[in-house]
N, C-alpha and C positions, 0 to 999 in steps of 0.2 A: 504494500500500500504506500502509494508516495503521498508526504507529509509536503504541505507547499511552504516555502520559507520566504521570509522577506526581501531576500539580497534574488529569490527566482527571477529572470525577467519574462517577460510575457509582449506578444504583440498588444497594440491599440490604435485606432482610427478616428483620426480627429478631424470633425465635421466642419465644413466653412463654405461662407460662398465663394462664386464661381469670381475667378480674378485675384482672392485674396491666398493661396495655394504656398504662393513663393514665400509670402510675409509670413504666412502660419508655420514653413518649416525652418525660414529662420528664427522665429520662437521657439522652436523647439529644441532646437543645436543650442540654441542660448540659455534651455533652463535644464540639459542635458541628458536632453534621451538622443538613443542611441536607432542605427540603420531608418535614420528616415529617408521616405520615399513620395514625393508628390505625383497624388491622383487626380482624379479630377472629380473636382470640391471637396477633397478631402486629404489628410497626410496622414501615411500607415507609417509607424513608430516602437519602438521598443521600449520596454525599460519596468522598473518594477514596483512595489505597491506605493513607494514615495513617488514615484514620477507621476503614476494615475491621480494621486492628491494635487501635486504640486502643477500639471498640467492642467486640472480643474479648476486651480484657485487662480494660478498666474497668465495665462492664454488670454489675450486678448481678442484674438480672428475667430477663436473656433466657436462652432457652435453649442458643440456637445463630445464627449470622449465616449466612444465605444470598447467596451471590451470583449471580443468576440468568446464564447461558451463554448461553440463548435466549430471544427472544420471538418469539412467532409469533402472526399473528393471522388468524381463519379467513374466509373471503369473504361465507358463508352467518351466520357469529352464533352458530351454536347444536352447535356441536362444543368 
C-alpha cells in the first residue's frame, strides 16, 4: 500500500484565459513548480502539496488549479 508523502510530486493544470498562457507559466517558474508546459488556456505543472497551496493562494492568471484523480489511457487511441 503506498503511503503519499509530502515532499511526492504530482501533476496539476492551471486554468486561465485564452492569451494569458505565457504570463501564467511565468508564474509558475516564479513560485517554483517544476516541468511546466503551456496548453491552450491552460499550464500543466508539477510539484507537491505546498505548491497546490501556494499556486492557489499566489497565481494571479489562473482560474482555478486542477488536480487530476485519474488517468486512463485507451488501447485503440481514438476514444
Amino acid at each position: 500500500m503506498k503511503t503519499n508523502n509530502i515532499a511526492d510530486k504530482f501533476e496539476m493544470v492551471a486554468k486561465t484565459h485564452y492569451g494569458l498562457e505565457k504570463i501564467l507559466a511565468r508564474e509558475l517558474i516564479e513560485i517554483g513548480a517544476a516541468d511546466v508546459e503551456v496548453l491552450n488556456r491552460a499550464v500543466r505543472f508539477k510539484g507537491d502539496l505546498a505548491m497546490l497551496y501556494r499556486s492557489n493562494y499566489c497565481l494571479r492568471t489562473a482560474l482555478r488549479i486542477l488536480k487530476p484523480v485519474l488517468k486512463r489511457l485507451s488501447a485503440t487511441g481514438d476514444k
